[in-house]
VEXTIMI-315742 format. One record per residue (C-alpha): residue in one letter; x, y, z. Coordinates in steps of 0.2 Angstrom, whole numbers, plus 5000, padded with zeros to 4 digits. Layout:
N
AXYZ...
END
This chain:
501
X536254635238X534754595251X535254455264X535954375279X536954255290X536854185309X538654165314X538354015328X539653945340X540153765345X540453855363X540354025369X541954135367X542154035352X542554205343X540654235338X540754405343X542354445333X541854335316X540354455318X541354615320X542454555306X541454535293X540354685296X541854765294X542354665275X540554725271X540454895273X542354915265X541454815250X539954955250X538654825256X537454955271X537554805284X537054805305X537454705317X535854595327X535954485343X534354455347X534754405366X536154435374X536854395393X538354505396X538954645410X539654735396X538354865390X538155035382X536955165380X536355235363X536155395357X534055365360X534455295376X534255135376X535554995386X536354865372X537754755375X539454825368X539954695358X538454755348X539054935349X540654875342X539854775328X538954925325X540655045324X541154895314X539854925301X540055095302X538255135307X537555195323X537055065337X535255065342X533954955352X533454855336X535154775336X535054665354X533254675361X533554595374X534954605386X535254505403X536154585414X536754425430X536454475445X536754305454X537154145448X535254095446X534454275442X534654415428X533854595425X532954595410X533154725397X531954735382X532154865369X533454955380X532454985397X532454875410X530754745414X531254675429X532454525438X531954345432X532554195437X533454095424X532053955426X530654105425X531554175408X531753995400X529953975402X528354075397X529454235398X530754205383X529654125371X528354305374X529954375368X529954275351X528854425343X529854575347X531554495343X530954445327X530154615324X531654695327X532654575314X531454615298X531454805304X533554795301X533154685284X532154815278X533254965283X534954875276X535654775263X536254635274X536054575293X537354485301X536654395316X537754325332X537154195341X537254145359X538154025367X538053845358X536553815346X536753635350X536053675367X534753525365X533653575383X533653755377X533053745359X530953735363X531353925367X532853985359X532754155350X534554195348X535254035337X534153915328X532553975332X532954155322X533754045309X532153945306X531154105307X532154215296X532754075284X534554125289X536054005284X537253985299X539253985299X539753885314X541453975324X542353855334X543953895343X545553785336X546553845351X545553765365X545753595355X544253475349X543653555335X543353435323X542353355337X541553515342X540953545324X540253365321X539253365337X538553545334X537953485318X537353305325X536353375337X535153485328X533653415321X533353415300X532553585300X533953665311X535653555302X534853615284X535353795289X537053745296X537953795278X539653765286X541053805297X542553925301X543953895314X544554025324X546254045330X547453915321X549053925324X550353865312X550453785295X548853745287X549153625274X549053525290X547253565294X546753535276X546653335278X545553355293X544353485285X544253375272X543653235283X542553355290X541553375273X541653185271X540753175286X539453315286X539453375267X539953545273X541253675268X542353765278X542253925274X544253985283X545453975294X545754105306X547454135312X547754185330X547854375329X548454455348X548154595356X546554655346X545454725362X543954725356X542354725366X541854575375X540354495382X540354375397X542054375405X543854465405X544954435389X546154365402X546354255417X546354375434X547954465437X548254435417X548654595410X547654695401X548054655382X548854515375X550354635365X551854685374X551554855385X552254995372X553955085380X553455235389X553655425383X554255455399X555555385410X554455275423X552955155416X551255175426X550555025435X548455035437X547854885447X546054855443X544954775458X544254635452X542454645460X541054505458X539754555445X540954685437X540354765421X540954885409X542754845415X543154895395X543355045406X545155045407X545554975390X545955165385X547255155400X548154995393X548155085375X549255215382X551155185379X552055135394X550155105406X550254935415X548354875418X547854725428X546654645436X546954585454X545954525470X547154525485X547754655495X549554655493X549454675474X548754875480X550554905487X551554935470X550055025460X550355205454X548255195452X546955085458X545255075449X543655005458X542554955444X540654975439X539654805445X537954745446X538154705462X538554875473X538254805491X539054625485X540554725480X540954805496X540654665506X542054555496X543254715495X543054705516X543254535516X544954535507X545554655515X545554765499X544354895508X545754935521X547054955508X546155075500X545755165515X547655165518X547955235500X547055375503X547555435521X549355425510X548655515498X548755405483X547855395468X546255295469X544655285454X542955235456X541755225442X539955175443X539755045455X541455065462X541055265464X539555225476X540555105486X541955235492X540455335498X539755345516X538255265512X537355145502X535155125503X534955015494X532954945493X533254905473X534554785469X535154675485X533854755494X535054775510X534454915514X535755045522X537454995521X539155085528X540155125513X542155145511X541855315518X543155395505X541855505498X540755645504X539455555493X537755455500X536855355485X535155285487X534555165474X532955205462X531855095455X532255205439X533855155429X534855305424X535455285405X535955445399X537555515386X538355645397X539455785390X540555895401X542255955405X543555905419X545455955420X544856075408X544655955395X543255915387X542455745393X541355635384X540455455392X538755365396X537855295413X537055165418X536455145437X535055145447X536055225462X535555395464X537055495471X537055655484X538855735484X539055845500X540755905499X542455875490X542855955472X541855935456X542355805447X541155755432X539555695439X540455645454X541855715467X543655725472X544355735489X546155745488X546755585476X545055515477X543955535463X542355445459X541255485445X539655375434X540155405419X540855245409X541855285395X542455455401X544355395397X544155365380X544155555378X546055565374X546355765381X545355705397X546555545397X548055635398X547755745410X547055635422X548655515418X549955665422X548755725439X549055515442X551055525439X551255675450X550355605465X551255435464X552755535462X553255435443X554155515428X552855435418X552155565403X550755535393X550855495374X550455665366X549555595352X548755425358X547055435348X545755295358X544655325343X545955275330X546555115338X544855075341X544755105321X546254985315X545654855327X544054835319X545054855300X546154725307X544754605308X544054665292X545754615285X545554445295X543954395286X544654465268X546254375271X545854215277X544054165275X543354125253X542454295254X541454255238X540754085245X540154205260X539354335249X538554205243X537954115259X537554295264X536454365247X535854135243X535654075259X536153895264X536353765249X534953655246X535353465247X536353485263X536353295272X535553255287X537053205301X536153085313X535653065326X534853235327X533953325341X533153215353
END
């Protein structure tokens, strides 16, 4: 088998990124060798490979997915927001420097073309089949001169494209039509057909629909997929749920112990890598949820400060609602807070940073013996070590350099009585390291709460992605998509006017 697929979106979070997952996932379990690509992607959420190199960690997943190890090739370019109207750029894993989104949709993204499509024929060459995300809409009509994440790979690669669009938000039918209308010939000869995403109910009374649907566009639908909760994957541009939501979708699991463990999770602008605390939610009887108001401190047993892009931005919002003096309060009472990453370096009494708000010195939370002085250079590293006297594995990603001047080892970071604060991402998906942190947790906050003793991160992670496996297996006609996949799009597809402009 030798071929591909561009799985596009009528919208973004139309399911793109879990479509992917899912049928990486049916692949490999079919023996098909098979990676994930996403030429460019804009997300918070990012991860460091074993070379060293910054991709977005719905690629990582992809990658777990196909059962391969994630690399550069897969997303070669990463945005990472750090404004409304600015991104760093990340090409091949290393930073290039800030653009604005004007700058980037200009000379900047079509130099990028090259590399992106170098990078896609490198994983055809390696692999039996590459399936390709898109971004965001490929009807995206004042985009399209320099797209090289939806159409423009298509047309480049000869890819066909499986439009996702999201039945729960409503519209569909419409979405489809439109995504299809508003591609010019060249592009809608790709467009094979559609799936939907997250139908709810009895099919039969879709079917009438999807049928007008090929009436109307002489294209397929290629399945239905029903709407599957809790699956916590990876995401790219926003939380899975609305702030103060919880965590996951599915029901907290009863604890082991006699209390439960509320963790309230700040809520900072520009927050990345707040996958973070997903390994906390997957414990049995662990309450996560995201919150941005003082008073929603008072009950926690834990608060986490986040990693963010935007470090100085952070504090200045934590101060401003008041959170900064609850957490201040915490600590003189000698309860449990976390900082990782960004939310590390805010707790500390200092902040130069020159790099990325270039605010120069700023007064931090003062709840760490810890100064941080941003470099130019961005630390992307895969840390192994060992904390609680467990063995602790995690990634970074930073330009704040930190100087620790007191407290207690505590991975890259410190401890000072309930205060910890560390870089390392990841560092509680390492199920021991979990554990212990959770019962040092129970005993400050003074709960009855006891840790699962054989919660595996790893293996959940495992039957989520074979869950989505079985969603593609289940619901979608696998052998029309092997066929799209190893044929490309049918010929004779019919033009849908009134096409690009």
């Amino acid at each position: 088998m030798s071929g591909g697929l561009l799985v596009a979106g009528t919208t973004s979070d139309a399911g793109k990124s879990v479509v992917t997952a899912g049928i990486c996932r049916w692949l490999v379990r079919q023996g098909v060798k098979v990676a994930p690509f996403k030429g460019q992607n804009m997300s918070l959420n990012s991860f460091v490979t074993r070379e060293g190199a910054e991709i977005g960690r719905a690629q990582a997943m992809q990658a777990q997915a196909a059962r391969v190890e994630p690399t550069a090739l897969m997303n070669p370019v990463l945005l990472k927001p750090g404004s409304d109207r600015s991104s760093q750029v990340v090409l091949m894993g290393r930073p290039v420097g800030e653009m604005s989104a004007k700058g980037y949709h200009g000379n900047r993204q079509r130099e990028l073309f090259e590399p992106v499509m170098a990078c896609l024929e490198e994983l055809r060459g390696t692999y039996d089949a590459v399936i390709c995300e898109g971004a965001g809409s490929p009807a995206e009509i004042n985009l399209r001169r320099t797209d090289i994440v939806n159409m423009g790979i298509a047309r480049a690669a000869r890819l066909p494209v499986l439009v996702v669009g999201d039945i729960d938000r409503g519209g569909v039918f419409a979405q489809f039509f439109g995504t299809t209308a508003l591609l010019g010939p060249e592009d809608q000869s790709l467009v094979a057909g559609y799936l939907v995403n997250k139908f709810r109910g009895d099919v039969s009374l879709l079917e009438p629909g999807l049928d007008m649907l090929h009436g109307l566009t002489g294209r397929r639908t290629y399945g239905v997929l029903p709407y599957a909760h809790g699956l916590g994957i990876d995401e790219e541009d926003g939380l899975r749920v609305s702030l103060r939501g919880a965590v996951r979708e599915s029901a907290v699991t009863a604890p082991v112990g006699e209390d439960v463990l509320r963790v309230a999770v700040c809520a900072v602008p520009l927050m990345s890598n707040f996958t973070d605390v997903d390994a906390l939610a997957a414990e049995p009887g662990v309450v996560v949820r995201f919150v941005d108001r003082a008073e929603e401190l008072v009950d926690a047993d834990l608060v986490v400060v986040p990693g963010t892009r935007g470090t100085v931005r952070a504090l200045a919002w934590l101060r401003e609602r008041g959170l900064a003096d609850a957490l201040a309060r915490r600590a003189a009472e000698g309860r449990p807070v976390l900082g990782i990453c960004g939310g590390f370096q805010v707790l500390g009494e200092r902040i130069e940073d020159d790099v990325e708000s270039r605010a120069g010195e700023v007064e931090g939370l003062g709840l760490l013996p810890v100064r941080v002085r941003f470099a130019r250079e961005k630390t992307l590293e895969r840390p192994v070590g060992e904390a609680l006297g467990e063995h602790v594995e995690g990634y970074e990603i930073h330009h704040g350099v930190a100087e620790v001047t007191g407290g207690e080892p505590f991975l890259d970071g410190c401890r000072v009585g309930t205060v910890w604060g560390t870089h390392w991402h990841g560092s509680l998906e390492s199920d021991a390291f979990r554990r212990a942190f959770l019962r040092e947790v129970a005993a400050q906050a003074g709960r009855r709460f006891v840790p699962a003793p054989d919660t595996s991160f790893g293996a959940l992670r495992e039957e989520q992605l074979d869950r989505l496996g079985d969603l593609i297996e289940e619901h979608a006609d696998t052998e029309a998509l092997l066929r799209l996949i190893e044929g490309g799009a049918p010929a004779g597809l019919p033009f849908v006017p009134p096409g690009a402009p």
